[in-house]
N, C-alpha and C positions, 0 to 999 in steps of 0.2 A: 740731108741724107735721103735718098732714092730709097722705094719698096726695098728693090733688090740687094742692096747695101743694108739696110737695117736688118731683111731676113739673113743674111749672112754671116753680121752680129751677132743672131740671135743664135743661129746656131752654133759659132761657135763658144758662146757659153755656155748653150746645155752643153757640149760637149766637154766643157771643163767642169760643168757639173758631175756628169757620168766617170770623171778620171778622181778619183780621189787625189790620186799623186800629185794634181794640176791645182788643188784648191790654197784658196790662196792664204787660208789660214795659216797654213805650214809654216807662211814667211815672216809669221809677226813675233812678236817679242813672247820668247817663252811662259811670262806671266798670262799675257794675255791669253793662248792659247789654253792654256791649264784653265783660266777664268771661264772662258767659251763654253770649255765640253764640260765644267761643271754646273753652268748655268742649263745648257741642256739637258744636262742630266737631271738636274731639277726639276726642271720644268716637266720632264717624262715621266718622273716618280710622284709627284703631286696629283698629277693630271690621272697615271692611272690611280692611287689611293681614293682619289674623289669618282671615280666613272662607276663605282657599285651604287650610288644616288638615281633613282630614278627620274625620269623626264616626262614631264605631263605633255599632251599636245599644244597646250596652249604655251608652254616654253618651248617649242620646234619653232610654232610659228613667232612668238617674239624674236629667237634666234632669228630669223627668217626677212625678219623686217629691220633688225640693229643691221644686218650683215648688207640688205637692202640699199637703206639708207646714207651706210658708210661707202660705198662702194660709187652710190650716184653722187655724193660730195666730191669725191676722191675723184672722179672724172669732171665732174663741173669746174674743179678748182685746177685742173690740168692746166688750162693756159693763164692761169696765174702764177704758178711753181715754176711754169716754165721761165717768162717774165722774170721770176724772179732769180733766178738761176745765172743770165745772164746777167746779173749786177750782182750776185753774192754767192760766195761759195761754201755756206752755212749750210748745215745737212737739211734736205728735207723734213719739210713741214707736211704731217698728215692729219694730225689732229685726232688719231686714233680715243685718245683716252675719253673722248666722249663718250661713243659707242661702247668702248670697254669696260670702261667704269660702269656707265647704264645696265652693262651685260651684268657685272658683280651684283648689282643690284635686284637683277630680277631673274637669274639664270640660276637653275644649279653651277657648279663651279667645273666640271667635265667640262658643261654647252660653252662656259664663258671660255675654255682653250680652244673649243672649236669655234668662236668665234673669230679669237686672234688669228687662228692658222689662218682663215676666209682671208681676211681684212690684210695682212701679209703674204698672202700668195698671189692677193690681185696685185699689193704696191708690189713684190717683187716679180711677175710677171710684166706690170706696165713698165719698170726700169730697162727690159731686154729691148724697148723702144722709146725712143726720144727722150725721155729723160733719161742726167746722166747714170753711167753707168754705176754700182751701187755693188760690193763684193759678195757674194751669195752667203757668205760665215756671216758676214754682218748683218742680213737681213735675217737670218735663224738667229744669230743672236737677241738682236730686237726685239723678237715676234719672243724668246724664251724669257727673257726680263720682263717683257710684257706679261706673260705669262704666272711666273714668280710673283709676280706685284698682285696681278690680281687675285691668287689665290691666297693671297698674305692678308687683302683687305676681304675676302670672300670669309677666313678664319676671323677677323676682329669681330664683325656682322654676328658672326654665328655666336662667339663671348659675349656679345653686345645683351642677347636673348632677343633681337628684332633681325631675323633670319633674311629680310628681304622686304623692297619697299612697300608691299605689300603688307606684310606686319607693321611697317613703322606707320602709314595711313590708317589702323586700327590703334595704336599705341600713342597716339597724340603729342603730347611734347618731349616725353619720354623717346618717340621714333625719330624726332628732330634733334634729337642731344645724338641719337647713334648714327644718324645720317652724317653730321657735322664729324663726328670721331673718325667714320671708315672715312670718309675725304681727308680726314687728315694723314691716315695711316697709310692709303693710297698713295699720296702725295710724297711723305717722307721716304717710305719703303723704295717707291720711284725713282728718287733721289738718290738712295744711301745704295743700291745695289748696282747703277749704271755707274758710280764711281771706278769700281779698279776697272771696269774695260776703257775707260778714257786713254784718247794719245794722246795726252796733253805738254810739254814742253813745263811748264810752271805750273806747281802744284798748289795755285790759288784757290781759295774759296772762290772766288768769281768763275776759278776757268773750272774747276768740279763744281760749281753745282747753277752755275749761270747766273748771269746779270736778275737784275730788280724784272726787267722787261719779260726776260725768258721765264721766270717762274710765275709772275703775275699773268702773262699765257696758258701756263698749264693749271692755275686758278680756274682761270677762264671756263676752260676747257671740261673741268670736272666739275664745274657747277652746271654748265650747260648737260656735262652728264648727268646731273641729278633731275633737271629739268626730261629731261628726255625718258628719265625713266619714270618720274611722276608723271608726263602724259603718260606713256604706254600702259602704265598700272592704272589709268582714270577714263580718259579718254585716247585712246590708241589710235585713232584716227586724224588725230592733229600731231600725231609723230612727223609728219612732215614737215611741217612747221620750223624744226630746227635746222634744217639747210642752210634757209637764208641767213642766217644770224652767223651762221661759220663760215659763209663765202664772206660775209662782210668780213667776218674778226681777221679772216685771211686775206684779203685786200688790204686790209690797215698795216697787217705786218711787212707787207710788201709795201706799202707806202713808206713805208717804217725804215726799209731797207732802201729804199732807192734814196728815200733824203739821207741817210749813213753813207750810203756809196757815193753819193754829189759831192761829201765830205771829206774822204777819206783818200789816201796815196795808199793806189792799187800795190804798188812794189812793197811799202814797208807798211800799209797799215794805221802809219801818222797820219792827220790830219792833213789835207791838202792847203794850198794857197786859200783857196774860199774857209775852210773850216776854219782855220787858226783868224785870218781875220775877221768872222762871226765871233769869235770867242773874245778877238784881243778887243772888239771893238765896244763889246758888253762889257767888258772889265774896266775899257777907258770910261764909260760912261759910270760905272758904279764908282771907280776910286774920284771923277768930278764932284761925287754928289757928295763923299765923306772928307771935313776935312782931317788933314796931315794922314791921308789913304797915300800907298806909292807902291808900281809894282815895279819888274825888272823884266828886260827881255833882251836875252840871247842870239846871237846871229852865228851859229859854226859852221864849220865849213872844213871839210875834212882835205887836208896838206896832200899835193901830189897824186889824185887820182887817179887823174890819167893815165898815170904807171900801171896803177894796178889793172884798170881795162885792156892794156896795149900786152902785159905780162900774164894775168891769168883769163884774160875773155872778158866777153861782158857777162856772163853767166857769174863768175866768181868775181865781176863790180859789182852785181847786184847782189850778191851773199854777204860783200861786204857791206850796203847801203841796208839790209835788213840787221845784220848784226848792228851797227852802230845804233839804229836806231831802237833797238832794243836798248843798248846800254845806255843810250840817254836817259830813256823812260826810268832805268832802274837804280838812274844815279839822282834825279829830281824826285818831285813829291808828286804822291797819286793823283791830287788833285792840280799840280801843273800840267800844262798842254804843250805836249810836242808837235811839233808840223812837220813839212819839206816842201821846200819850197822851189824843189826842180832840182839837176843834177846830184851834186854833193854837197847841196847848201840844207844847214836845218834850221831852224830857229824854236824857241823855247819861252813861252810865258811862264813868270813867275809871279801868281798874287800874294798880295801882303805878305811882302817882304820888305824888310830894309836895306836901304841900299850898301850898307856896310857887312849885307850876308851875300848880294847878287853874287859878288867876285867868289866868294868861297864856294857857292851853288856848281861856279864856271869852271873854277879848277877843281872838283871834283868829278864833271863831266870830262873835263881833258886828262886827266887821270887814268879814268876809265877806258875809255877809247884809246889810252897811250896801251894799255894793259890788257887788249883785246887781241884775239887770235881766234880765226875763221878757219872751220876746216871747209875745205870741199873737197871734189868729185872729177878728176878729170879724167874719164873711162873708165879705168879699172885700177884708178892709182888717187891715194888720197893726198890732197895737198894743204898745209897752213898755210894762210897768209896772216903773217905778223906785221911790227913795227910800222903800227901806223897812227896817226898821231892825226891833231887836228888845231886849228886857231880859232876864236873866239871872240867877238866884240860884246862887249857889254854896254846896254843904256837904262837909265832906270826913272821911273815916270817919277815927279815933273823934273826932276833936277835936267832932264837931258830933253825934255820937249812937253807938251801939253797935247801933242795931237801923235795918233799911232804913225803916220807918214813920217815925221819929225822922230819920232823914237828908233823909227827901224832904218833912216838916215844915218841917226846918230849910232847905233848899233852895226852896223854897215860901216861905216868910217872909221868905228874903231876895228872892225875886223880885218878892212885894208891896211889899218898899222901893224896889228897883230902878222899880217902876211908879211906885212915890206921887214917887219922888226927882225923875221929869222924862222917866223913859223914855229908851232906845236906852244900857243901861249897864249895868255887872255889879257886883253887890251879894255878897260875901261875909258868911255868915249871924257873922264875927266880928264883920263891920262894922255889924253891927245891934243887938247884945247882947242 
């Protein structure tokens, strides 16, 4: 993108900024919009109750230097966001809660909302360029939870009787028990309040409130805010100090993410050819080392594609290659691994299992997928696509091979029976001989 083209970007989002009528809140699900302007409102009614607290100079300038310091991350870590961007389409990483947290910690609770506006009005001015674009309700959202949170742990602090890190360094281990609490309060509050703005599809404990990874992140991150504000309150001068430790924590999650992406099928999110044989090939090696260990693996392969490519587009092949492979996942067990393995082929590890449960595993995937229906989109008209069905081979370790080449042979062969037999059926490679 050229100067010229990004200034014309840019402005025409202020100018849907300046249109109310244009915002894009309007378009989202009624819950959510209620959720939005109540969180705002919050956030504006807390912020003013606490701004009759007066502000010494020495908390301007702390403000002064968290607002500092967040702002020269936030551009150092630019071409790593970007990096990562193009391999994941996970919301941005800012890492805010350092700085914010630090702020609850040493700020009156006013300064700590004028910190968050700072720290959100840079992220959402630097998104009108080069980073992607990012919806304006969303970024006021953000910045208004952020806001809510930390005025939630700024009140725990004050119940605590250790009003600020400053009392907890005179209060000794007693300041350490209230440290440990508001991070905790922090932490949960954070959690429990970005729930109903979630668009989430499945309403998992993993997809509300994130993996082991994402949360041991925001551990991370509000310990390092603790650090950050134990310098500032001791020695203020080695506030700088914390940069490098969050360019690194944010490289790793980028490392993090590119070996996820090396792994994963961009269409559906399954595991690719490489991921599934990392996984299947750890599993051969652990069921060798235990005896009468046996797993099963699946080869399907959804009946007749082609039609549906040639009939609804490749746009609504590919709604149907994400649907299916959602119902696989939700017909096998959490801890099996789904792949794909190119067109409309899937395959499925099953550990420790018996081979006398594989077939039932298989015809409850063909089940599912007989019993699937896709909507989509084709202009301004919606369409189902039903009746579609899928074959199946089953092999299951050792009885059908000792090595994963020989498994996925034999899993493959029986699914060419399954095809030749009449299609929409599971073939175990006994039943083939």
């Amino acid at each position: 993108m050229d100067g010229a083209e990004a200034a014309h970007r840019a402005a025409a989002r202020i100018g849907d900024v300046l249109s109310p009528r244009r915002w894009a809140l309007w378009g989202q699900r009624p819950g959510l919009v209620a959720y939005c302007l109540l969180v705002d409102l919050v956030a504006v009614a807390v912020t003013v109750a606490a701004a009759g607290r007066g502000a010494r100079t020495w908390d301007l300038v702390i403000l002064g230097v968290l607002a500092g310091l967040a702002v020269l991350q936030a551009e150092l870590g630019r071409r790593i966001e970007r990096v990562r961007r193009l391999v994941s389409d996970t919301p941005h990483i800012n890492m805010t809660s350092v700085w914010t947290f630090a702020g609850v910690l040493l700020l009156p609770p006013a300064l700590v909302t004028a910190l968050v506006v700072v720290l959100y009005l840079h992220l959402g001015t630097r998104s009108l360029y080069r980073i992607r674009r990012a919806p304006l309700f969303r970024v006021v959202f953000n910045a208004a939870l952020v806001v809510v949170t930390c005025h939630a742990a700024a009140a725990v602090l004050a119940v605590s009787g250790v009003p600020s890190m400053y009392a907890a360094l005179e209060a000794g281990w007693s300041g350490v028990v209230a440290i440990a609490i508001v991070t905790t309060a922090y932490f949960a509050v954070g959690a429990l309040v970005t729930v109903p703005g979630l668009t989430v599809k499945k309403r998992t404990f993993r997809a509300l409130f994130g993996g082991l990874g994402d949360n041991l992140l925001e551990v991370a991150t509000l310990c390092l805010g603790v650090l950050t504000a134990l310098t500032l309150a001791t020695l203020p001068a080695l506030a700088v100090m914390i940069v490098p430790p969050l360019l690194v924590l944010h490289r790793a999650v980028l490392v993090k993410q590119l070996e996820i992406a090396a792994t994963t099928d961009e269409k559906t999110g399954l595991f690719n050819t490489t991921g599934w044989h990392s996984l299947a090939t750890r599993e051969l090696h652990r069921a060798q080392r235990l005896p009468q260990a046996s797993f099963g693996v699946l080869m399907v392969d959804l009946d007749r594609f082609k039609r549906i490519n040639d009939q609804y587009g490749h746009l609504g092949g590919d709604a149907v290659l994400r649907a299916v492979a959602g119902t696989i996942k939700g017909a096998v067990r959490d801890y099996d691994s789904v792949g794909r393995f190119g067109g409309e082929e899937f395959v499925v590890l099953l550990p420790d299992i018996r081979e006398t449960d594989v077939r039932t595993v298989a015809e409850r995937v063909r089940e599912a997928v007989a019993g699937l229906s896709v909507e989509i989109t084709d202009g301004s008209r919606a369409k189902v696509i039903d009746g579609l069905s899928a074959s199946i081979g089953v092999a299951t370790y050792p009885a059908a091979g000792a090595a994963l080449d020989r498994l996925l042979q034999a899993a493959d062969k029986a699914l060419y029976s399954a095809k030749s037999g009449g299609r929409n059926r599971v073939v175990c490679i006994a039943d083939v001989g």
